[in-house]
N, C-alpha and C positions, 0 to 999 in steps of 0.2 A: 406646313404652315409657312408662309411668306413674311421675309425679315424685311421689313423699314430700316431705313438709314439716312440721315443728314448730320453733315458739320456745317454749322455757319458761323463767322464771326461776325461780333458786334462791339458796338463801343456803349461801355457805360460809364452816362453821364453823373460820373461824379468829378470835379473836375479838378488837378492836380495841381501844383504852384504853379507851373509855367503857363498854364492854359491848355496842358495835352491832357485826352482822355488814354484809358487802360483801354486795350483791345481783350474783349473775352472770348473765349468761344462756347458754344454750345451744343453738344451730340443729345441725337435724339435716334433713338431707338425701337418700335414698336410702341410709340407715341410716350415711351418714358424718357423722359430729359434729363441730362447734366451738363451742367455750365463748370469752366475752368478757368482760370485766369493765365494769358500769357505773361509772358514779364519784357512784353513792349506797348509802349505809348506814341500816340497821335496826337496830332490836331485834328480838332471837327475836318477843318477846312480842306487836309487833306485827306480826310477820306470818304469814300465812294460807297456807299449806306445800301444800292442795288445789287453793285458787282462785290461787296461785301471784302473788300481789301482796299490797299493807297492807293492814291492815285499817282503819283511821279515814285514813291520809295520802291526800287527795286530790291533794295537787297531786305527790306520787312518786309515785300509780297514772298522773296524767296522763302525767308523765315517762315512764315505762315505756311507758305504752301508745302514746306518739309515735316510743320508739324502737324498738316493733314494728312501726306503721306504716313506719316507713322501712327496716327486712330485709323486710317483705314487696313494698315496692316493688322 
């Protein structure tokens, strides 16, 4: 049997004092889902809804992309 796999992250718009949204992510599995909460925030404005990360923050694409590394492990 063949295993599906995606993480993507998103922002949900619930929106916080400042004006930044929470980044979630979401693994999907053989079309079963679970969503996790990271414990960083954006702004809409920075981020990129396609490429599904910021667009100038380097060191919270790093973040993100180290806590992809680690559900893919």
């Amino acid at each position: 049997m063949k295993t599906s796999f995606s993480l993507k992250f998103y922002l949900r718009h619930t929106v916080q004092k400042d004006g930044k949204y929470k980044i979630y992510g979401r693994i999907i599995v053989n079309r079963e889902k679970s969503e996790f909460s990271t414990d960083y925030f954006i702004a809409p404005t920075d981020w990129n809804e396609q490429a599904q990360a910021p667009i100038k923050d380097k060191k919270l694409d790093m973040a993100l992309s180290k806590i992809k590394g680690e559900v893919i492990r």
